[in-house]
C-alpha positions as CSV (number, residue, x, y, z in Angstrom):
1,X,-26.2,-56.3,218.9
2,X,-26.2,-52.7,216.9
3,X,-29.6,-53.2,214.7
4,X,-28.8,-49.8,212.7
5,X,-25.6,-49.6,210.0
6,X,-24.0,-46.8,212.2
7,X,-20.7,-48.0,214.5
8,X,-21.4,-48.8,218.3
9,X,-18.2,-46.9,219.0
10,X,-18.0,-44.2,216.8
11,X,-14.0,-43.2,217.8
12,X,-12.2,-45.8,215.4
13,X,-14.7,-45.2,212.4
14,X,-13.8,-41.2,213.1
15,X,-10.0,-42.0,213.0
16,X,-10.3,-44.0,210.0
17,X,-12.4,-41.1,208.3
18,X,-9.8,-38.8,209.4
19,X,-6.7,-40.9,207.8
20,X,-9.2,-41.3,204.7
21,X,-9.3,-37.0,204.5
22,X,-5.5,-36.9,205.3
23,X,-4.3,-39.9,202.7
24,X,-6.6,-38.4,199.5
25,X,-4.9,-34.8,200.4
26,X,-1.4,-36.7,200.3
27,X,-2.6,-38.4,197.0
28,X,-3.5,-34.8,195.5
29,X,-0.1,-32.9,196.8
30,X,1.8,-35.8,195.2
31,X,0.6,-36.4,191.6
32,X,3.1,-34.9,190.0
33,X,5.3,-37.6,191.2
34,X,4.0,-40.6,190.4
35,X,2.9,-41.9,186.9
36,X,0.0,-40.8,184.9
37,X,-1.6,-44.1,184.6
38,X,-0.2,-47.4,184.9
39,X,-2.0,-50.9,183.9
40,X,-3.7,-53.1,186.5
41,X,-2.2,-56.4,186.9
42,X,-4.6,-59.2,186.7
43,X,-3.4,-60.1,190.1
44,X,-4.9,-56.9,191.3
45,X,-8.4,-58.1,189.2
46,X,-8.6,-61.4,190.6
47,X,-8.5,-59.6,193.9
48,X,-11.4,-57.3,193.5
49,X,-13.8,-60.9,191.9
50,X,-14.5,-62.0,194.9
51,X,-18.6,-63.7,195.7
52,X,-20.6,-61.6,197.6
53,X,-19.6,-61.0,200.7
54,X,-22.4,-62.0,203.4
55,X,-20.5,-61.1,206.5
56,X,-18.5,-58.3,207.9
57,X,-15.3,-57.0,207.0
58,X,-13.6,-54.5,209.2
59,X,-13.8,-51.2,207.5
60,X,-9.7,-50.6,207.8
61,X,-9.7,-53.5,205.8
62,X,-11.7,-53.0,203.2
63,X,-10.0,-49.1,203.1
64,X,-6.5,-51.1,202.7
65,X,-8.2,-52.8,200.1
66,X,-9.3,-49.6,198.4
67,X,-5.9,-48.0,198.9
68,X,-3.7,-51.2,197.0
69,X,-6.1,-52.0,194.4
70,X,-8.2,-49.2,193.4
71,X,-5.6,-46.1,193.7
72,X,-2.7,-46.9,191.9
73,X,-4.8,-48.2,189.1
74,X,-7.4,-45.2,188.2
75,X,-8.0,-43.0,185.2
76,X,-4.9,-41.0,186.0
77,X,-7.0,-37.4,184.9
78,X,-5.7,-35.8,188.3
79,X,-2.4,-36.1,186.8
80,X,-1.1,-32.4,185.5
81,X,0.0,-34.9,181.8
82,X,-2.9,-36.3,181.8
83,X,-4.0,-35.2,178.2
84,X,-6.2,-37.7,176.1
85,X,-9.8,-36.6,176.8
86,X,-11.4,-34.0,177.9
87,X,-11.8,-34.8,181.6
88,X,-11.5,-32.7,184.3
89,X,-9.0,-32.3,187.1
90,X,-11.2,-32.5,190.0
91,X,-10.2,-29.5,193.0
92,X,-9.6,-30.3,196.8
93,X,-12.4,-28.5,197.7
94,X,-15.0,-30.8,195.5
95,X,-13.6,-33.3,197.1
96,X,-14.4,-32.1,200.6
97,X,-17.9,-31.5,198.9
98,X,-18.7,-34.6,197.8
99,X,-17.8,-35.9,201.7
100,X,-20.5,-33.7,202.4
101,X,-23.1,-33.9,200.2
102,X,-22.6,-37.7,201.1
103,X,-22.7,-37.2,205.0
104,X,-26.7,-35.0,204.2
105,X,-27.6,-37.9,201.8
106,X,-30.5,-36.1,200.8
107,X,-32.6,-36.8,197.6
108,X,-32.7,-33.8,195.5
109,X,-36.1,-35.0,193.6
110,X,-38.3,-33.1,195.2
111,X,-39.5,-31.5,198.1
112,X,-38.8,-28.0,200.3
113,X,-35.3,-28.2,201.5
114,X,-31.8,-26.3,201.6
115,X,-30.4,-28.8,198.9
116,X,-32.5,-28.1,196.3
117,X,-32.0,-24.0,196.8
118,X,-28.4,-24.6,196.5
119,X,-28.9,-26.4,192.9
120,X,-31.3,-23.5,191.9
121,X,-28.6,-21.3,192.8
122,X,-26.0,-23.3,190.7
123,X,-28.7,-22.9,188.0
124,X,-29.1,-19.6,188.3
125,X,-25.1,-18.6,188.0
126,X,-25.3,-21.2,184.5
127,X,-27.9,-19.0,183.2
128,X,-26.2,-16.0,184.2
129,X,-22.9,-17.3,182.6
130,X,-24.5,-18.1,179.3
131,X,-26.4,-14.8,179.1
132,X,-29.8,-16.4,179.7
133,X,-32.5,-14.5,181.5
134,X,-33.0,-15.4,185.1
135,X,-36.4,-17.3,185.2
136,X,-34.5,-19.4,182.9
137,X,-34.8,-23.3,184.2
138,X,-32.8,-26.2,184.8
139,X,-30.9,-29.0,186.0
140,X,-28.3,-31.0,187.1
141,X,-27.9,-34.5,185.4
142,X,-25.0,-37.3,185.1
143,X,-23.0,-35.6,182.3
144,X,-24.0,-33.2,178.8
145,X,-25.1,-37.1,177.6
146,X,-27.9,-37.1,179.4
147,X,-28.2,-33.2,179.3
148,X,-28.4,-33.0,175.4
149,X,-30.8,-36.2,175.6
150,X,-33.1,-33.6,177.4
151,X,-32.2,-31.2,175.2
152,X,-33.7,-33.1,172.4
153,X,-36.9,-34.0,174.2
154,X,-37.7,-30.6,175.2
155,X,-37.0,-29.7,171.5
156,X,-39.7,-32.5,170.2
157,X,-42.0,-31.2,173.1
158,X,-41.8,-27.9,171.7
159,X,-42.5,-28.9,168.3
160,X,-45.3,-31.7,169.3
161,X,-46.8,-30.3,172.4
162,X,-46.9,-31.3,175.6
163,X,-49.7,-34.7,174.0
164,X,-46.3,-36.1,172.5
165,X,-45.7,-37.8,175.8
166,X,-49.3,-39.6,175.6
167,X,-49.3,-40.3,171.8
168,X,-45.3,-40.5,171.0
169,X,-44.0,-39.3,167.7
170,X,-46.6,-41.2,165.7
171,X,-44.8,-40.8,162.3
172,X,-44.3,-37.1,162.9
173,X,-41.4,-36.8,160.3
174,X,-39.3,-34.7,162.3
175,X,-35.7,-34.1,161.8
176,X,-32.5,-32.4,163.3
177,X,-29.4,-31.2,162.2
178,X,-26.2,-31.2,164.1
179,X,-22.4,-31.1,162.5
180,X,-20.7,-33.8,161.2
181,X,-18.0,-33.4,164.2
182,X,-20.9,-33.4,166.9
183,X,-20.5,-36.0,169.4
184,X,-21.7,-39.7,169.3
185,X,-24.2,-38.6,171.9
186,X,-25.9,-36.6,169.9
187,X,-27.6,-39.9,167.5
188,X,-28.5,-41.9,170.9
189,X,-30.5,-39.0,172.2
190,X,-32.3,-39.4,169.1
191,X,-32.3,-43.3,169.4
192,X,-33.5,-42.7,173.0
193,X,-36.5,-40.4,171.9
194,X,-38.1,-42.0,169.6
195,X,-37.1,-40.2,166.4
196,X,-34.6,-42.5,165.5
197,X,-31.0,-42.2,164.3
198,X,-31.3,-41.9,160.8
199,X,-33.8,-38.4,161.2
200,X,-30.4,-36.7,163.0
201,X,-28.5,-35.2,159.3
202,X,-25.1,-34.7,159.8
203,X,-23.8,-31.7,158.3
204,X,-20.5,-31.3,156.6
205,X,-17.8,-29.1,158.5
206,X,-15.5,-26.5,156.8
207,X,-11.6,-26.3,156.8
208,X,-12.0,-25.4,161.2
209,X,-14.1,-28.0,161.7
210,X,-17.2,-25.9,162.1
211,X,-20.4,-27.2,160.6
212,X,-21.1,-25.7,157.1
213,X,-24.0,-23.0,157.1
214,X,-24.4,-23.5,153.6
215,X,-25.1,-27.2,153.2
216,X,-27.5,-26.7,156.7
217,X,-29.7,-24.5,154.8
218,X,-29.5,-26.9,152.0
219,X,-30.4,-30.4,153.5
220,X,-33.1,-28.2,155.5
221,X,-34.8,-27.3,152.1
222,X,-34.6,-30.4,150.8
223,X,-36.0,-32.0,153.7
224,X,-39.0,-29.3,153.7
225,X,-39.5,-30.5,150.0
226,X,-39.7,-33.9,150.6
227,X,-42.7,-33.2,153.4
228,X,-40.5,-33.6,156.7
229,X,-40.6,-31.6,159.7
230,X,-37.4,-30.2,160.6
231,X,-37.7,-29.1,164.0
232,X,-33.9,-29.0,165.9
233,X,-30.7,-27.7,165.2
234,X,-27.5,-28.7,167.6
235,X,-24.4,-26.2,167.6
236,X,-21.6,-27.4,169.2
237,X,-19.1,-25.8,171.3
238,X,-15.7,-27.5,171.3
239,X,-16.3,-30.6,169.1
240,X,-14.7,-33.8,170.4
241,X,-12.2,-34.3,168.5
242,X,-10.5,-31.3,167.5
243,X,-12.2,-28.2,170.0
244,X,-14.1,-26.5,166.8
245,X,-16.5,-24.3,167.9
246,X,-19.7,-23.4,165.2
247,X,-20.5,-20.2,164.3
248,X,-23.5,-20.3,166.8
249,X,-24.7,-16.5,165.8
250,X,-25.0,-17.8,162.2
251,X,-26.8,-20.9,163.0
252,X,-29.2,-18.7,166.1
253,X,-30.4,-16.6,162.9
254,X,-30.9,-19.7,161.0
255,X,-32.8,-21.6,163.4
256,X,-35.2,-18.0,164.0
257,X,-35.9,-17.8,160.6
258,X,-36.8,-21.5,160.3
259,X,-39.1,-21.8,163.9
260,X,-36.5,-24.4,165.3
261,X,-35.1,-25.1,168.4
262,X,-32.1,-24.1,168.8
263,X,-30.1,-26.5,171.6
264,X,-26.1,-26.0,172.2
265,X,-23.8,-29.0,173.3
266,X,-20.9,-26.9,175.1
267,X,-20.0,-30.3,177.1
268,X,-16.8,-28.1,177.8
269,X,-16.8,-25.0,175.7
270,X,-19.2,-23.1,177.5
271,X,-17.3,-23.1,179.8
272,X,-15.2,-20.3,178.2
273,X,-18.0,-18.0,178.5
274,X,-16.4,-17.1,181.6
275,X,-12.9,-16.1,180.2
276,X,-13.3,-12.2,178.5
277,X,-10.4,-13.3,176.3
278,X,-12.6,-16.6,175.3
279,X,-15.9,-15.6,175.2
280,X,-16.6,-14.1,171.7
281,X,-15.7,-17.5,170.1
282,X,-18.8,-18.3,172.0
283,X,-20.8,-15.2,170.2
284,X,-24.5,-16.1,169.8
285,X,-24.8,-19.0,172.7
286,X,-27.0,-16.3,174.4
287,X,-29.3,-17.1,172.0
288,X,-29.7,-20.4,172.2
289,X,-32.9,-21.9,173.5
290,X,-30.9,-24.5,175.5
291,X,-27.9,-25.5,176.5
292,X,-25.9,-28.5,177.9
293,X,-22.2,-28.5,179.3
294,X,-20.7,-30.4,182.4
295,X,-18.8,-28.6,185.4
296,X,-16.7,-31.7,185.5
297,X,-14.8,-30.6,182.5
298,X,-13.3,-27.4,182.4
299,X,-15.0,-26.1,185.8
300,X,-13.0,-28.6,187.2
301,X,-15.1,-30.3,190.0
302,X,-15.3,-33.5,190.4
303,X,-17.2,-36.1,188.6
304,X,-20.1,-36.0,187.9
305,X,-21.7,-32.7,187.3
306,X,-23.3,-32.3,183.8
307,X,-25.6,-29.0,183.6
308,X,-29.0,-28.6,181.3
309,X,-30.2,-24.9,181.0
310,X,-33.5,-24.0,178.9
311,X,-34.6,-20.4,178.3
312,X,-38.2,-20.8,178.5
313,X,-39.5,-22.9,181.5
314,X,-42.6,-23.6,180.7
315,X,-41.1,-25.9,177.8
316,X,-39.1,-27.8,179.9
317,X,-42.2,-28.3,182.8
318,X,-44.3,-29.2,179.6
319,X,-41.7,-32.0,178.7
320,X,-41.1,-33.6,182.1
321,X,-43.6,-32.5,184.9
322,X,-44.7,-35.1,187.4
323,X,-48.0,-36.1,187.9
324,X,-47.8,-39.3,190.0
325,X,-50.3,-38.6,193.3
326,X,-47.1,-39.5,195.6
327,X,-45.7,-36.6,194.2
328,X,-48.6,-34.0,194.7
329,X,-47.3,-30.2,196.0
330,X,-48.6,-28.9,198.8
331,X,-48.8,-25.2,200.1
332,X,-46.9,-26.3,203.4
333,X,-44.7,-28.9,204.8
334,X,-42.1,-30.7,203.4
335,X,-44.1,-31.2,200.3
336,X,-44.2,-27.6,199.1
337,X,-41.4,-25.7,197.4
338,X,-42.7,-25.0,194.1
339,X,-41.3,-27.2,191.0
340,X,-39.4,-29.8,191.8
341,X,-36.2,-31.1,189.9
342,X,-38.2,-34.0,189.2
343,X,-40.3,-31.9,186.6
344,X,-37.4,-30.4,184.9
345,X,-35.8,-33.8,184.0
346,X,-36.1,-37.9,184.1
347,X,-34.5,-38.3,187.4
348,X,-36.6,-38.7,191.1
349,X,-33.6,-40.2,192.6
350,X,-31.1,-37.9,192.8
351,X,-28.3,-37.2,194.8
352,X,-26.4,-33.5,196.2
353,X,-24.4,-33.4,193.2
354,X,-24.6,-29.3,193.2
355,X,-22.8,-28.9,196.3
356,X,-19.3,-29.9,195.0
357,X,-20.3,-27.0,192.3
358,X,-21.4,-24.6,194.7
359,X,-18.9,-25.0,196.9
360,X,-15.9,-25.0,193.8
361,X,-17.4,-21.9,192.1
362,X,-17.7,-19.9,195.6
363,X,-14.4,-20.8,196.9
364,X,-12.4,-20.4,193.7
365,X,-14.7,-17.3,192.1
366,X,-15.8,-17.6,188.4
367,X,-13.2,-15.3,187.2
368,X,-10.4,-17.6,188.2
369,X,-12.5,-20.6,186.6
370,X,-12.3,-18.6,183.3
371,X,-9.0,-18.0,183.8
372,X,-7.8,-21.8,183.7
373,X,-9.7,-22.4,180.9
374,X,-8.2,-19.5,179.2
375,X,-4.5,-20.5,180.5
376,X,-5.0,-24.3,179.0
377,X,-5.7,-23.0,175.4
378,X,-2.7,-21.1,176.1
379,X,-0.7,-24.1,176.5
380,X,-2.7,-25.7,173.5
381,X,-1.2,-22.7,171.6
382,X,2.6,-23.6,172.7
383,X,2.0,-27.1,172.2
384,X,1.3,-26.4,168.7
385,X,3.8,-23.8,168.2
386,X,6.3,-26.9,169.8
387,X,4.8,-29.3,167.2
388,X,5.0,-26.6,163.8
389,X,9.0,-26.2,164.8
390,X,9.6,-30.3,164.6
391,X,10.8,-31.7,161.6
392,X,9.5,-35.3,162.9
393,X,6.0,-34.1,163.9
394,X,2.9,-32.6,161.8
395,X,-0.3,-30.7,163.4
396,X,-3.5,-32.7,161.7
397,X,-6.4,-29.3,162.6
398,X,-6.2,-26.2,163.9
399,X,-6.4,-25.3,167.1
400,X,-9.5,-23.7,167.9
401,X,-9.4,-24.0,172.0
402,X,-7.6,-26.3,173.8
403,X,-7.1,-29.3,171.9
404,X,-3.8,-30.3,169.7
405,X,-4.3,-33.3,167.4
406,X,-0.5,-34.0,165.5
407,X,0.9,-36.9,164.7
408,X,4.6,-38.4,164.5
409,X,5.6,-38.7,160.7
410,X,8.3,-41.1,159.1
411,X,9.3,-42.0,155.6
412,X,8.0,-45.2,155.8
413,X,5.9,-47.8,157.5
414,X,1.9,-47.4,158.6
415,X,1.9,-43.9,160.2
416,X,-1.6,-44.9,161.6
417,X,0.0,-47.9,163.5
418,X,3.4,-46.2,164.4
419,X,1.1,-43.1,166.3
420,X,-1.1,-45.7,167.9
421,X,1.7,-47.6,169.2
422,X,3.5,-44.0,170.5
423,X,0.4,-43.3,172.2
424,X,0.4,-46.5,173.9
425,X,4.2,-46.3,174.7
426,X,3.5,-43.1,176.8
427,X,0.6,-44.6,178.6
428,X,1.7,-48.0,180.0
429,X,5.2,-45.9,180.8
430,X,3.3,-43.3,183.0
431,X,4.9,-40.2,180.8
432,X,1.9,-39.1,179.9
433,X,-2.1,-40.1,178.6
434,X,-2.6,-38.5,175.2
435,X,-5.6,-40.5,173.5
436,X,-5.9,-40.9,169.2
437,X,-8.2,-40.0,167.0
438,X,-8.8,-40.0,163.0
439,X,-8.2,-36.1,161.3
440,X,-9.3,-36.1,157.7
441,X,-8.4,-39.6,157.3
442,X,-5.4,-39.7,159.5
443,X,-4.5,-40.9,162.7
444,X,-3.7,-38.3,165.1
445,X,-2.4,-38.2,168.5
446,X,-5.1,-36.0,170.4
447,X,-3.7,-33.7,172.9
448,X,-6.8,-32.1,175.4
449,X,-5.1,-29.6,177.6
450,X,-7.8,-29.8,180.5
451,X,-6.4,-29.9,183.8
452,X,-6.2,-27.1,186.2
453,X,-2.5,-28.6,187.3
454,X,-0.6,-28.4,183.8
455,X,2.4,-26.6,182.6
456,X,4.7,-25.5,180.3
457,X,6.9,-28.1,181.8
458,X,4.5,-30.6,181.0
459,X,3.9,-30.1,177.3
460,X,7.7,-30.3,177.0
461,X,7.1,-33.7,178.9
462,X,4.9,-34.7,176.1
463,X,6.6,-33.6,172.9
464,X,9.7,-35.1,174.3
465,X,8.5,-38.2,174.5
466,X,6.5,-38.6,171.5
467,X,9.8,-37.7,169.8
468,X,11.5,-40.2,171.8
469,X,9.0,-42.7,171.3
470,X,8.6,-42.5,167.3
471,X,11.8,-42.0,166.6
472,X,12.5,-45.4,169.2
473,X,9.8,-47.0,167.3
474,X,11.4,-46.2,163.6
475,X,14.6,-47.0,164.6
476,X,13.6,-50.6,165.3
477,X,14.8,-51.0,168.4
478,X,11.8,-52.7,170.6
479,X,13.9,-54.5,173.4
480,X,15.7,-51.3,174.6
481,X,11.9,-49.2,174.1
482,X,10.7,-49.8,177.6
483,X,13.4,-48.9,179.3
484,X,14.2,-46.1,177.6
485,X,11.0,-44.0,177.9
486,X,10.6,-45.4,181.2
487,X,14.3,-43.0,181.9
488,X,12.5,-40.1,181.0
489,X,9.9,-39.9,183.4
């Protein structure tokens, strides 16, 4: 009997591997035929609810398995119409990476290996992309979640000092402000840290979405009269919903003049730092004191690569430095290497996750990145051009980057309800994946041009159908629906 997990004959495990490689490049080179997303029968989820299973399967089997239930049934963001949120496309060569990075298996916590040089690098281009200096620090996390959660706790560290991890908050009073368009993240990093929900103010945003200077400086004041402690102001960099981007060299003057932290959430706008036609919108994120963004969005590697990059070091260190004997440096061996990720962030257990970046940034070049993000606000901009020239459709926000948000309008009936049930149409059909979302009140279809793999072809894929769709819909005509937008894909 084998006592170790790896195969006694390693030739049929190798052939699998190799059909695995050759059936996910099909599965790429194909996705234009197939549908976006389609529904998983509960036939298929019976399948997968099985007890645990206590003795071997072959692994060709449980691969078949993968390839019937699990394929046909994901996300559908690969897909070139796959429009609703802001996910990435993913890239062959990430792929290959994250094959890789799994076959090393190493744990980038700690210690003096190659790994952890190739995520310092990957740190090192973020800083240099943003305009940071280069002892600037950081790391690689889960998503810009997690990234602003550290974010906030380096913020509190900064305006506490480094006791606050000891003693807590201790009813410090302090406060942040972030727009009222910021994401949902934003209030759970302050749930998470202590501070509590209800000390994150929500500031109103102007006509473009942006978050209102004017009313910042305001609610700041007010706060300072009432004997609070602001200490943390969030920009935000392509807001969820409709792409805004703050004026972040208006709100870096703000936050000098008032001693606060200033922290960015570019989850995907920062992204467009590397564009020359993008990056002004992104004037004043230099200054930032940190910033978080993911190279699963608009980079375009594969899930999951969120980023967290802090100017000064020393604050980061200060917020989540190790000090557990197990972990103890040493000037040689395998203990050494200087600081560890572990002190820059909550994570010991971590895996390779900055190879699939390394790897996609080298192979493709950063200009090209840029580019890509560049070419899908392009499409945002025909999109809404498309959408300003229909009679039967009406754009809900500008478009600041690469996100559309319109709707389908009739002269009667809930418009809320009708758009919902459009959206839905081209979903379980496979046309496309817009998502919704609520614009001033109204329900919008939400457009995010994202992937790497779309065309002009493709946004005349998605107005079509929504056309088709409402005017389906309006016309009361629910028995022929199906099979209708089901023709045009």
């Amino acid at each position: 009997m084998n006592d170790s997990l790896d195969p006694a004959d390693w030739s049929g495990l190798r052939a699998l591997g190799h059909r695995m490689v050759d059936d996910m490049f099909d599965h790429l080179e194909t996705l234009r035929d197939g549908p976006v997303w389609r529904p998983m029968p509960e036939a298929a989820r019976a399948e997968l609810r099985q007890a645990l299973p206590r003795d071997p399967v072959p692994a060709a089997a449980v691969y078949d398995d993968f390839r019937r239930l699990v394929v046909p049934y994901a996300t559908g963001n690969l897909h070139p119409r796959f429009m609703g949120w802001v996910h990435g496309g993913g890239n062959p060569v990430g792929m290959l990476a994250e094959f890789l990075a799994a076959g090393l298996n190493a744990n980038l916590g700690g210690r003096d290996h190659a790994p952890i040089e190739v995520e310092r690098q990957v740190i090192a281009w973020a800083a240099e992309m943003l305009g940071f200096p280069s002892d600037a620090s950081g790391v690689l996390v889960t998503g810009t979640s997690i990234a602003n959660l550290i974010g906030v706790l380096v913020a509190r560290t900064a305006s506490l000092g480094p006791s606050v991890r000891r003693r807590g908050v201790r009813g410090s009073g302090l406060v942040a402000y972030t727009s009222a368009a910021a994401h949902g993240c934003l209030p759970r990093a302050m749930d998470m840290a202590g501070l509590g929900r209800e000390a994150l103010r929500l500031i109103a945003c102007d006509d473009d979405g942006r978050m209102r200077l004017d009313e910042l400086v305001r609610r700041v004041q007010q706060d300072l009269d009432d004997g609070l402690r602001p200490f943390l102001v969030v920009g935000t960099a392509g807001t969820v919903d409709t792409g805004a981007v703050d004026d972040l060299a208006g709100l870096a003057d703000f936050a000098e003049r008032q001693d606060l932290w200033f922290h960015i959430d570019g989850a995907y706008g920062a992204i467009a730092a590397l564009s020359p036609a993008l990056r002004p919108l992104l004037t004043g994120i230099e200054r930032a004191d940190s910033v978080a963004f993911d190279f699963h969005k608009w980079a375009q590697v594969p899930y999951d690569a969120g980023c967290i990059v802090v100017r000064d070091a020393a604050r980061q260190i200060e917020t989540f430095g190790a000090e557990a004997a197990y972990l103890r440096r040493e000037q040689r061996g395998l203990a050494g290497g200087g600081v560890w990720p572990c002190d820059l962030g909550p994570d010991l257990s971590r895996g390779f996750r900055a190879l699939k970046v390394w790897m996609t940034v080298s192979v493709y070049g950063a200009d090209r990145i840029g580019a890509i993000a560049a070419r899908t606000c392009e499409l945002a901009a025909m999109l809404a051009a498309r959408v300003d020239q229909e009679p039967d459709l009406q754009r809900l926000a500008p478009v600041a980057l690469n996100i559309v948000c319109f709707r389908f309008i009739a002269s009667s009936g809930n418009l809320d309800r009708l758009n919902v049930e459009i959206a839905a149409d081209l979903q379980e059909a496979g046309i496309a994946a817009p998502s919704t979302t609520t614009v001033n009140g109204a329900l919008a279809i939400r457009a995010a041009i994202v992937n790497h793999r779309t065309s002009e072809a493709d946004i005349a894929v998605l107005v079509d159908a929504v056309l088709k769709a409402g005017r389906v819909r309006t016309r009361c005509v629910p028995a022929r629906e199906t099979q209708m937008l089901k023709a045009m894909r």
